[in-house]
N, C-alpha and C positions, 0 to 999 in steps of 0.2 A: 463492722470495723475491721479493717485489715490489719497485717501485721504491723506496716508503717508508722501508720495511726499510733498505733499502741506503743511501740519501741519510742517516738518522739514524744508521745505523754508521757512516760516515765522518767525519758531525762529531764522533760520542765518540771515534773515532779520530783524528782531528787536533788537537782537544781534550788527549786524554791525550801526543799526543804534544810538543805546545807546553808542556804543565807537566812532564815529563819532561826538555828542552829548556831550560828555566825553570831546573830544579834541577840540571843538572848541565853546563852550558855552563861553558866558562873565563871567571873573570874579571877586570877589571882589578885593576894592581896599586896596592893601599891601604897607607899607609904606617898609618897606625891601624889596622887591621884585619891585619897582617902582626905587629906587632910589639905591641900590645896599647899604646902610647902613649899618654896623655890626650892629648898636644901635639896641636890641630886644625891646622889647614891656616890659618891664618891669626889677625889679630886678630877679635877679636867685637865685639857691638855689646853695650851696655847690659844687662842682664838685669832682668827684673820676676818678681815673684811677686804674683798678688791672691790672697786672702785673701774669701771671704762668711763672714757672721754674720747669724746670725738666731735669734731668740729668740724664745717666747713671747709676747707683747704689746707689744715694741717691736720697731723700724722697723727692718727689713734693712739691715745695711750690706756697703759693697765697699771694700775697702782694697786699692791697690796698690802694694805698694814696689819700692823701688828697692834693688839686691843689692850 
């Protein structure tokens, strides 16, 4: 095995091992994610929805509201 060989199996191997690591490492604790709550972690800000239309021969529009 040359050195090629080897330097390229070690990145698929530290590789494989970081997303192995990735998926199954502990982790912190989520009060949403524990208990299935919609309640977030705090107030929110504002919320928007836009809206495109566009139609055959008239002029694209962008509508965005407010929720």
């Amino acid at each position: 095995m040359d050195w090629q060989k080897l330097v390229s199996l070690m990145i698929v191997g530290a590789a494989a091992t970081m997303l192995l690591w990735n998926r199954f490492r502990p982790r912190k604790f989520s009060f949403e994610r524990a208990t299935h709550c919609g309640c977030g972690g705090g107030p929110r800000g504002p919320q928007y929805s836009v809206v495109f239309r566009a139609r055959k021969g008239e002029r694209p529009q962008v509508l965005v509201k407010m929720n």
